[in-house]
N, C-alpha and C positions, 0 to 999 in steps of 0.2 A: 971398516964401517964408516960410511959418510955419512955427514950429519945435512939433511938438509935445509937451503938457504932461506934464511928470516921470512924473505915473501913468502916461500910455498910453504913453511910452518906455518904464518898467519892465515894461507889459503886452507890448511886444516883444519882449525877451528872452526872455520865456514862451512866445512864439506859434512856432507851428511854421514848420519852412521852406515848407509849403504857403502857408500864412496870409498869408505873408511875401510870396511870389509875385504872390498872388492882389492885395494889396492894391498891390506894385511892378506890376502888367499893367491896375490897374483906374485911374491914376492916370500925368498926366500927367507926366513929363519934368523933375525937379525940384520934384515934388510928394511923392514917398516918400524922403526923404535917409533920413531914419530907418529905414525897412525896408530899405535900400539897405546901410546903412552896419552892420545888426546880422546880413544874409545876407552880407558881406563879412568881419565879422569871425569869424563862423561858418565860412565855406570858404575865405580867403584862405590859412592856414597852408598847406592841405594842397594849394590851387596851388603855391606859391611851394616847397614842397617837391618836388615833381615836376620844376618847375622847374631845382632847385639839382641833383637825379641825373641831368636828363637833359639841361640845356645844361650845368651846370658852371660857370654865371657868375650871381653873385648880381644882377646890372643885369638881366643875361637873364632871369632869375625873377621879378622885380620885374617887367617889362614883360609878362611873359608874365598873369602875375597881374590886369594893368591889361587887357590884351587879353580875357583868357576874362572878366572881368568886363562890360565893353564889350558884348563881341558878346552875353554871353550875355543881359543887361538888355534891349539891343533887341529882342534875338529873341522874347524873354518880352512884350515891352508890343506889338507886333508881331504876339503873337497864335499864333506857332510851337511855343511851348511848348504842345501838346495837355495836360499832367498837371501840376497845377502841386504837384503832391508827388513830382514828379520834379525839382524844382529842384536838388537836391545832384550827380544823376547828368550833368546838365546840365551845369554847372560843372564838374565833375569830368574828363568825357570831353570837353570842349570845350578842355581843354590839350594832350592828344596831337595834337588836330586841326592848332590854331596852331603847337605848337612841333616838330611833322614837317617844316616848310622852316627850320625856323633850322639843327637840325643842335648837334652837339656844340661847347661853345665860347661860342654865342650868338652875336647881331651879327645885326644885319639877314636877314631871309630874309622868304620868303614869306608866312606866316602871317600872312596878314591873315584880315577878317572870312568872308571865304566858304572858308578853310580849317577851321572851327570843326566839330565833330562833329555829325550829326544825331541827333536821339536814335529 
């Protein structure tokens, strides 16, 4: 795995969450950490906020966080994501999907990956 160079990580930050998609869907599996890790710290807050109102348990939101990540990355390289400057709505609406079987509380439930929203 190569990491890459300080410019083109600083040109990530810049790049839009299309750009971002486009190059996490064009690139195998451990090949975009970087576009990976700058669309996660972009939308993670506002999972893990969703999370925190609607299970009530920060582990739950945390997990929930890792899951709409998950499902959503594969879906994306996968080829399901038709719009890939829909990536935020993607992420966004793929936590109600998963965290509809946990329920108030958190703790195991259903939301696994074919719970995830379609867009």
């Amino acid at each position: 795995m190569e990491r890459m160079p300080r410019s083109e990580a600083s040109t990530l930050s810049a790049a839009t969450d299309a750009r971002l998609a486009q190059r996490i869907a064009s690139t195998p599996a451990g090949e975009a950490n970087d576009a990976e890790a700058e669309l996660y710290r972009r939308f993670a807050p506002r999972v893990r906020l969703f999370g925190l109102r609607h299970l009530r348990n920060e582990a739950a939101a945390q997990d929930l966080v890792q899951q709409v990540f998950l499902v959503s990355l594969e879906r994306l390289r996968a080829g399901e994501v038709r719009n890939p400057e829909a990536i935020g709505s993607v992420l966004l609406r793929a936590g109600p999907g998963i965290a509809g079987g946990r329920g108030e509380g958190g703790g195991g439930g259903r939301g696994g990956p074919g719970a995830a929203a379609r867009p």
